[in-house]
Each structure stands twice: as C-alpha cells, then as structure tokens.
C-alpha positions in Angstrom: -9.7 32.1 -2.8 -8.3 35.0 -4.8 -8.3 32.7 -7.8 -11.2 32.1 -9.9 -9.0 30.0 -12.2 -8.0 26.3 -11.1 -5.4 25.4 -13.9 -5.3 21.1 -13.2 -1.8 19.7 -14.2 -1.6 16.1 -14.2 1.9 14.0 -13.1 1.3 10.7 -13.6 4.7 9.8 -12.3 5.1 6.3 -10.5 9.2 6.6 -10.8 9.9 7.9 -7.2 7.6 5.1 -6.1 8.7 1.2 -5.0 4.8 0.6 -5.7 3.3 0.7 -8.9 -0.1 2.6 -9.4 0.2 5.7 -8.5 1.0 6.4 -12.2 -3.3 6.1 -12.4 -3.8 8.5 -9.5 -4.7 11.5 -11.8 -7.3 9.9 -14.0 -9.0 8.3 -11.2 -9.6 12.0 -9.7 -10.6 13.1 -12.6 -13.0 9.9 -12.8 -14.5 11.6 -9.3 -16.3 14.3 -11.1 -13.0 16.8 -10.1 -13.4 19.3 -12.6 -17.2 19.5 -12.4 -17.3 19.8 -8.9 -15.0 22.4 -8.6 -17.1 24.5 -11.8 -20.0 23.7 -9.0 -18.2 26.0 -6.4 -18.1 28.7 -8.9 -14.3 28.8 -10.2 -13.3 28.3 -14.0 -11.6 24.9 -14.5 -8.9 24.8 -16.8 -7.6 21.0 -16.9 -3.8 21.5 -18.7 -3.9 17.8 -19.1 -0.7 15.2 -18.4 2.9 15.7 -18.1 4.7 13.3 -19.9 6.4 11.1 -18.3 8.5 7.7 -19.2 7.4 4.2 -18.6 9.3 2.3 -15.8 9.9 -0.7 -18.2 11.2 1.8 -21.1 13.8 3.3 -18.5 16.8 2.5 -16.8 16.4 2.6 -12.8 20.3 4.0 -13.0 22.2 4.5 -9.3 20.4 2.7 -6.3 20.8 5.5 -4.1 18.3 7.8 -6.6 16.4 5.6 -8.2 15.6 7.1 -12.0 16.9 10.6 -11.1 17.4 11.7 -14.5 13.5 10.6 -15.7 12.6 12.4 -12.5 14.1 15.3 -12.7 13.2 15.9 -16.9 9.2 15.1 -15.0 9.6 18.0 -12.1 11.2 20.4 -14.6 8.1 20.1 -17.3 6.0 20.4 -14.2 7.7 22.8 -12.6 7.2 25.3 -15.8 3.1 23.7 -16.4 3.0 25.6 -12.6 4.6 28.8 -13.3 2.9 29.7 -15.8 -0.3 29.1 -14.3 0.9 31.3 -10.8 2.2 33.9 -13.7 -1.2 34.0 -15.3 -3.1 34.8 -12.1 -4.3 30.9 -11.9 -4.3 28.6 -8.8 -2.7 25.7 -9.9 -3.7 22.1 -8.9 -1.4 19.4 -9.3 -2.4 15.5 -9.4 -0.2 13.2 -9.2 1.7 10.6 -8.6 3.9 10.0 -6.4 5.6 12.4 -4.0 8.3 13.3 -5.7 6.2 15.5 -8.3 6.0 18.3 -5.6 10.1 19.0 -6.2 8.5 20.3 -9.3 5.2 22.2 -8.1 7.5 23.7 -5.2 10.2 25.0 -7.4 7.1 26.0 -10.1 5.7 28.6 -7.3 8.8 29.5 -5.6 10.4 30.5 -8.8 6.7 32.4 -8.9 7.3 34.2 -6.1 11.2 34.5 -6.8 10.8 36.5 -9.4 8.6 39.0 -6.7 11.2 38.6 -5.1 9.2 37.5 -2.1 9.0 33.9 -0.7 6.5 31.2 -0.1 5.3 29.0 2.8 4.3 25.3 2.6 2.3 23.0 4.9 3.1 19.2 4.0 0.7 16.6 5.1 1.8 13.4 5.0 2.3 10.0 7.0 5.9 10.4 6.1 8.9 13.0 6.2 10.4 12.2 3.0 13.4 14.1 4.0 15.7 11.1 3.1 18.3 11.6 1.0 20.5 9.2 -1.5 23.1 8.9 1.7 20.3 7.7 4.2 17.2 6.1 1.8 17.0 2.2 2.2 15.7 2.1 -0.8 16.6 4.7 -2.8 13.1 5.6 -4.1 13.1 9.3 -4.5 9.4 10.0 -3.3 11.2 10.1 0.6 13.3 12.6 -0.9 10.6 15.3 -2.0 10.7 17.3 1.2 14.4 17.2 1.8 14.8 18.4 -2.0 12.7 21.5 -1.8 14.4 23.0 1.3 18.0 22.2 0.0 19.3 18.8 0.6 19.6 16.0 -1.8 20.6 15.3 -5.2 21.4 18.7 -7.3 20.0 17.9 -10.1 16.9 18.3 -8.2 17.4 20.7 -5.4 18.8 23.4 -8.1 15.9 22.8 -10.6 15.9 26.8 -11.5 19.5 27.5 -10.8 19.2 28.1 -7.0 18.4 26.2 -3.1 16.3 25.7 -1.1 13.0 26.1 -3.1 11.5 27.3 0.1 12.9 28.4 3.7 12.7 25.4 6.5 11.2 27.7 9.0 8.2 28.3 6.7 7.6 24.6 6.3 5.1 22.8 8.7 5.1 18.5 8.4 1.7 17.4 9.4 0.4 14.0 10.8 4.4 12.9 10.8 4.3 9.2 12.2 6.8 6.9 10.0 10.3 7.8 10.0 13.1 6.2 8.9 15.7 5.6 11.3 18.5 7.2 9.5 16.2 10.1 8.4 15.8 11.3 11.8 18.4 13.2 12.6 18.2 15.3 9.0 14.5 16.1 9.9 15.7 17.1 13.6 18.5 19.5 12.6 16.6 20.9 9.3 14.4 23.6 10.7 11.0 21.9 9.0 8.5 22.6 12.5 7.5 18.8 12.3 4.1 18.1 14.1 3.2 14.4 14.5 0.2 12.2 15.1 1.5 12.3 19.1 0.8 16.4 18.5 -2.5 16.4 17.2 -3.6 13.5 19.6 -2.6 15.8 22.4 -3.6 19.1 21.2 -6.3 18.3 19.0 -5.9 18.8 14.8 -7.1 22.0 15.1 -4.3 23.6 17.6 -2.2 22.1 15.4 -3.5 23.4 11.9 -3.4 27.0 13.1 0.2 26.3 14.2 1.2 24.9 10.7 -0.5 27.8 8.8 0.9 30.6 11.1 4.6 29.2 10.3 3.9 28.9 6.8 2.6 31.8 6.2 4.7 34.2 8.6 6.3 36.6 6.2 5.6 34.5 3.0 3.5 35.9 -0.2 1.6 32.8 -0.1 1.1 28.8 0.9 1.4 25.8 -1.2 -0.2 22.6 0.1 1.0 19.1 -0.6 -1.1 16.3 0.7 -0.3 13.0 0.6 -2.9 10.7 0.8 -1.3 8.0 3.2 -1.7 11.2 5.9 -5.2 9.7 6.1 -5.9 6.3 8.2 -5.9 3.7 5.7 -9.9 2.7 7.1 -10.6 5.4 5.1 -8.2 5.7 2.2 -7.2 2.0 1.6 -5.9 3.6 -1.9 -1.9 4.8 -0.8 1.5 3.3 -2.1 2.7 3.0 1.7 -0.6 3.0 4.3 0.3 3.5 7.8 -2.2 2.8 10.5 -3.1 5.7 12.9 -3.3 8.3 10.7 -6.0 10.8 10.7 -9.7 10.7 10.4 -12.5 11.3 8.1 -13.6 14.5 9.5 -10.0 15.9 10.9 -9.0 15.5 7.1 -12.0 17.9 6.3 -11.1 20.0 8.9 -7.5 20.6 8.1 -8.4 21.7 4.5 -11.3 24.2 6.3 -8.8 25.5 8.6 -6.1 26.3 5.6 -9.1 27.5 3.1 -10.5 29.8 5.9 -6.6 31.7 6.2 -6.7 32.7 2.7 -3.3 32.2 2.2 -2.9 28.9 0.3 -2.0 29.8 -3.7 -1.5 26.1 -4.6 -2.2 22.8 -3.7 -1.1 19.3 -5.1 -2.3 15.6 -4.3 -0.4 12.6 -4.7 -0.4 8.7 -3.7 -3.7 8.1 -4.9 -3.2 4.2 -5.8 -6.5 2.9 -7.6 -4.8 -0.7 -8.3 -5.3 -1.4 -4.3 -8.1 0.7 -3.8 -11.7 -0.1 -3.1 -14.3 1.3 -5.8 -12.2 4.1 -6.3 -12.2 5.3 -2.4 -9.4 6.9 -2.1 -9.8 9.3 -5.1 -13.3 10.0 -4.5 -12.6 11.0 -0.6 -9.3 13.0 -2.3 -11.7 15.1 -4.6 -13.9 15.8 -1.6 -10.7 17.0 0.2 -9.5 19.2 -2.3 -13.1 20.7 -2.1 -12.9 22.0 1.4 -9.4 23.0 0.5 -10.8 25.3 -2.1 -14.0 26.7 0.0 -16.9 23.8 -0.2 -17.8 23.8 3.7 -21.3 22.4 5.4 -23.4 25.3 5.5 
C-alpha cells in the first residue's frame, strides 16, 4: 500500500442493527492483537479511538421505516469527518465497527476525499446481504440494509446528502460480493441500480477468483481509488459464528483470504472498514480474531 499510516476509527454503532452486540465489535478486534499485528507488517498504527455514539435504551427508536435515523446519521457524520481527515493527511483509514450502517459515513468520508480532487472513488462491498433496502421496502426498518442503497443515492436524505450532495459513489463503480440473501422487495431496486451484483451462484460457477478480478476492475475503472467494506456474515457462519444475521453458504476460510490477496495485490484499495463482528454469540472471540487476520491480507500479510 501507498500508505504507511493505518489511522483505526472505531464505530461502535449497534443502532442500524435488530441484534444487539455488534456495539462490542471494535474492542474485540482490538482484543485480537489488531494494532500490533499490523505495526508487525511494517506500517505506523495510529488508533483515533471511538466515535461516540448513543445508547439504544437512552434513545428514541423514532419512525419504523428508519429506525433511529437521527442517532445514525449525527454517528456517520462524526465518522464521516474521523475519515477525511485521515485520507487528507495521507493516512489509510480503517474503520471498525458496528453495524453496517457506519460505512454511509466511511463512504461519504473518502468520497468527499476524493471530491474535493475532484476525482471519484470505487467500492467493492462484500457481504451476505445487499442492504439496498430503503424505508419504502425494509421489513424491518433497521437501517443497516440501507447502507449500500444510501451511498449510491437512494434512501433517506438525511443520510444520502451527508456533505451536501448524491450518490457518495457512482453505481457502476460498485461491485456486491458473495450476494445470497435478498429481500423480496429489495430486488428490484438492486436490479435497476447499476451496483454489478455477483452472488454466491457466481463465484460457485466461476470460481472467487474470476470473480474478484471482476469486482476490482469495475471498482476501480476510472476511479482515484477503492474503499472496501466487509461484512462479516459474507463468511459461512462454520467459520464466523460471530454475525448479527449468519447465512449459511457463504464463503470459505481460504476464499476470504484470497479475496483480500486479490484486492491488496491491485494496489488500488485506499480504505477499508469491517463491521458485524458480534462477540455476544461468538465462540472464543472467532469471529474477530479470523476478521483481524482478514484485514491482514487486505493490507499485504500473504504466505510467503
């Protein structure tokens, strides 16, 4: 990576989420020796700490359709400006969260980065899930299905216009990854929203790594850069028992490994978050310690 710097922002946000947990995710990478095993590849480490972010039971859920929009939204803007400043100051910034919904504030963190170049980013999502639901189509109105949808210009404004403008980032420079749970009312929107959506059926046929040169290639056609946002449930739950909402079938041990080899070896990724990490249903802290190992190949670490 061009960046010797990781600057690690913490988002302990569980407000997006109908499970609670995820709130513990950062601390829990952190207890995985994170910040010493990244020194160990050679970068400087400097951990920014938490966001601050309100308690569930000190907050008022509000509208049914957006569950705690306003909480959200105050979380993604304070993380949103932690991330620019970092991109400004020539850092790679690393973002643990949390749930999903934290990377409506990484996203428009880098994109108002590269804004301000006037130039545009790409971004390769990984996840079990689309989260391209908005208030009109969520059953449940928890906003960490709404993360994806946000960032390339659909959903509530409060959270699509974080910065004054929309989308954060262009749907044709956005790959979805390991794709196999959609809601049936979210379908169409991911269909008809431009997002080149590659699902467990793809990387069963083709193999993960056809389809990881395929995501990079899109995200980074034309772009100054990639931002990664991993979602931990993008993993089969045998090996990370640890996720808000686990879906069998996902990928495997070594196809995770090889998906962060294939993006570190283009040079292109600028940014990276994780989120979902759940240690109240994990086992021995799985989860985070296979999520630290993850980020290392994301970030160079390889075999030999």
């Amino acid at each position: 990576m061009s960046e010797s710097t990781i600057a690690i922002i913490g988002a302990p946000l569980d407000l997006g989420a109908g499970r609670r947990g995820v709130d513990m995710g950062p601390s829990a990478m952190r207890v995985a020796n994170l910040n010493a095993k990244l020194a160990s590849l050679g970068y400087k480490v400097e951990d920014l700490g938490n966001i601050a972010v309100d308690q569930q039971e000190s907050s008022p859920a509000g509208s049914r359709r957006a569950r705690y929009l306003p909480q959200i939204t105050e979380v993604c803007t304070r993380v949103a400006a932690a991330v620019e400043r970092a991109a400004d100051a020539g850092q790679l910034p690393l973002v643990l969260g949390g749930d999903h919904s934290v990377a409506i504030g990484t996203i428009s963190g880098m994109s108002r980065h590269y804004h301000k170049q006037r130039k545009s980013m790409g971004l390769i999502w990984i996840d079990a899930h689309a989260d391209m639901n908005t208030p009109a189509t969520s059953p449940t109105g928890n906003v960490h299905g709404m993360p994806l949808a946000c960032v390339t210009g659909r959903g509530p404004k409060p959270l699509t216009h974080l910065y004054g403008y929309a989308p954060k980032v262009d749907p044709k420079n956005v790959a979805l990854v390991g794709l196999r749970n959609v809601d049936l009312s979210e379908r169409s929107g991911v269909r008809k929203s431009g997002v080149r959506a590659l699902t467990m059926r793809d990387i069963d046929e083709r193999g993960l790594r056809s389809v990881m040169e395929e995501a990079v290639q899109v995200a980074a056609a034309g772009t100054g850069g990639i931002h990664l946002s991993l979602d931990m449930d993008a993993v089969d739950p045998a090996q990370a028992p640890g996720v808000g909402t686990p879906v069998r079938g996902g990928i495997t041990y070594r196809e995770a490994h090889l998906a962060m080899e294939i993006i570190s070896d283009s040079g292109r990724m600028v940014s990276m978050e994780v989120v979902e990490v759940n240690p109240v249903i994990d086992e021995a802290n799985r989860t985070a310690l296979l999520a630290v190992e993850l980020i290392l190949s994301a970030l160079g670490k390889r075999i030999l």
